[in-house]
C-alpha positions in Angstrom: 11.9 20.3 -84.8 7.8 19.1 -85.2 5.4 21.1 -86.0 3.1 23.2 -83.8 0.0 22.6 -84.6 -1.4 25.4 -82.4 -4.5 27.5 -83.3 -3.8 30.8 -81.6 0.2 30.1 -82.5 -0.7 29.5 -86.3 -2.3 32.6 -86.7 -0.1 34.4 -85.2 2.7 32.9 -87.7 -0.2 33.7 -90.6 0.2 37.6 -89.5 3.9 37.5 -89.2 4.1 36.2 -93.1 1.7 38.8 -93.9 3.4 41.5 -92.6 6.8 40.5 -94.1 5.2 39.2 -97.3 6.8 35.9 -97.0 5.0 32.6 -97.0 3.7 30.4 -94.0 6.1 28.6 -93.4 9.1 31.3 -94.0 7.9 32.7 -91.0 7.1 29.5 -89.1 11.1 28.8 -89.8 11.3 32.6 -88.4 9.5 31.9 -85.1 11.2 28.1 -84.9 14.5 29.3 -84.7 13.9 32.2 -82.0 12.1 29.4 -79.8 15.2 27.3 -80.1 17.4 29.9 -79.3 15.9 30.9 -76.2 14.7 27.2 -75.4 11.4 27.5 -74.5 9.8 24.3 -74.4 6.0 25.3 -73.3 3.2 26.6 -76.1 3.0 29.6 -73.8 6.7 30.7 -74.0 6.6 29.5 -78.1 3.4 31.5 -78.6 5.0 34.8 -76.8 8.1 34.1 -79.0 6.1 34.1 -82.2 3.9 37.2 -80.1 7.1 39.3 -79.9 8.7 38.6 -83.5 4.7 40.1 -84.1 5.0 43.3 -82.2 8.5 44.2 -83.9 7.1 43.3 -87.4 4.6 45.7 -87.0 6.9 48.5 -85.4 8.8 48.0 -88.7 5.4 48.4 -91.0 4.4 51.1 -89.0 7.6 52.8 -89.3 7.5 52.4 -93.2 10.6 49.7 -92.7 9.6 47.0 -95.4 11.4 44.2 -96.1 12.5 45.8 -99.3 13.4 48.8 -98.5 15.4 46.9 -95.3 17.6 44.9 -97.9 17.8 48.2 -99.9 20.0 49.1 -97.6 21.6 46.5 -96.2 23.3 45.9 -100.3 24.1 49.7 -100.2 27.8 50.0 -101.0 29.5 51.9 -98.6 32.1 54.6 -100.0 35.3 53.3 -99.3 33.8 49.4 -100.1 33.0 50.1 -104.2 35.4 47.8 -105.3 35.8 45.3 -102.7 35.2 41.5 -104.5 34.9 38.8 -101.6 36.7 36.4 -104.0 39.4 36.2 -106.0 
């Protein structure tokens, strides 16, 4: 996929990477793969991609949902998982 080279959608991609302390282009790849799953094709529909990944990353921050704290519990064992091993 090329780059965007977009003001408005740059800085938008700048705030997403500041919100999820990840770098530029981590959440360039973030916004890249939404727009290719829904196909949008036009800088409008790509910068109200990247404008929606926005408003849930800051639902998350303001609900004290860091990226952290989101992985803390994702690797949580569950009870009856403790000694599960994935390989042999």
């Amino acid at each position: 996929m090329y780059s965007i080279n977009d003001h408005q959608y740059l800085k938008i991609c700048a705030e997403i990477a500041q919100l999820l302390s990840v770098s530029l282009s981590s959440a360039k790849k973030k916004v890249e793969i939404q727009i290719a799953k829904k196909g949008s094709t036009t800088i409008e529909e790509k910068r109200q991609v990247a404008e929606d990944i926005l408003k849930a990353c800051r639902y998350d921050d303001v609900n004290k949902l860091s990226s952290s704290e989101m992985l803390d519990k994702l690797l949580a064992n569950l009870e009856n998982e403790d000694n599960f091993l994935t390989e042999d």
